[in-house]
C-alpha positions in Angstrom: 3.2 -12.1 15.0 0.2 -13.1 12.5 -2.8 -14.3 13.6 -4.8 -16.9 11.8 -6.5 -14.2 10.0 -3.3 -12.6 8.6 -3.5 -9.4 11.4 -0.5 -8.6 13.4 -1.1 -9.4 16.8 -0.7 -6.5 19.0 0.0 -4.1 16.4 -2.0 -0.8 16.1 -4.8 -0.6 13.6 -4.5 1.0 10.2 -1.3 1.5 8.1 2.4 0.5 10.0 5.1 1.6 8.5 7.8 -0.9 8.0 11.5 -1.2 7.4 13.0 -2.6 4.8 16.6 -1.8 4.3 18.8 0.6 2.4 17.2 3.6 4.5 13.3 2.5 2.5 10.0 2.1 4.3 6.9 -0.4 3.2 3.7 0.2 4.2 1.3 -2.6 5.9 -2.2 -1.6 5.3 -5.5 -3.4 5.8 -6.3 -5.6 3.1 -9.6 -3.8 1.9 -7.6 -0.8 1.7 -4.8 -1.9 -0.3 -7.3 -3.7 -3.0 -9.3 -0.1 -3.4 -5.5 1.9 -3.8 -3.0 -0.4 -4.9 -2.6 0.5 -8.7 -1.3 -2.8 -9.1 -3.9 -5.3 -7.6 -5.6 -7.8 -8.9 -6.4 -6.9 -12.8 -5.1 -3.7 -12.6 -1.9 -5.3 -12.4 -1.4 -6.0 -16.5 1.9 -6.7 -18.2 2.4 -3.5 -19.4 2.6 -2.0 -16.0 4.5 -4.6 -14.8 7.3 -4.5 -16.8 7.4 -0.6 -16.4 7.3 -1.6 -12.9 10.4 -4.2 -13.2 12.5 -1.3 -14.9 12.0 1.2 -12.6 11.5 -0.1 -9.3 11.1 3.3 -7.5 9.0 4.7 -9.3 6.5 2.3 -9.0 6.8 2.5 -5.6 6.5 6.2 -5.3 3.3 6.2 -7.7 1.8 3.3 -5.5 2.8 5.8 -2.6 1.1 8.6 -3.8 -2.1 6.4 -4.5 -2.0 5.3 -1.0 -1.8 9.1 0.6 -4.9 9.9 -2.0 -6.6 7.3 -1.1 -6.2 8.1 2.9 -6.6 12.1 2.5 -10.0 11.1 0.8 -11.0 9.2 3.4 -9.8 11.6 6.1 -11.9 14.3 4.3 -14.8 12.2 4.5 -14.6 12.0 7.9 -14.6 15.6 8.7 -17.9 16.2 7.1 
């Protein structure tokens, strides 16, 4: 359930992964963390990318994916130094 501040009550902290149907997963991260990954926020989102995006669905999802799983193995590196 949302709270006023867009959290999920109750849920764990960090990224949740969600389903969605047709055996595919989305991924509810933070919102700081998906405006630093996500190759499509805000104005990285132009129209070139997103009519790539529109033609090939998966693939957008699987490069937003891999951005995502940088993004956290950087982080998780930090943290062991």
């Amino acid at each position: 359930m949302p709270a006023a501040n867009g959290q999920i009550i109750g849920a764990p902290p960090g990224p949740v992964a969600l389903p969605t149907g047709e055996g595919k997963s989305s991924v509810a991260s933070p919102r700081w963390v998906h405006e630093r990954t996500s190759p499509a926020f805000g104005g990285r989102n132009i129209k070139d990318c997103q009519r790539e995006d529109a033609l090939d669905l998966d693939k957008a999802a699987k490069r937003d994916h891999d951005a995502f799983e940088k993004a956290v193995a950087e982080r998780d590196s930090d943290k062991a130094i």
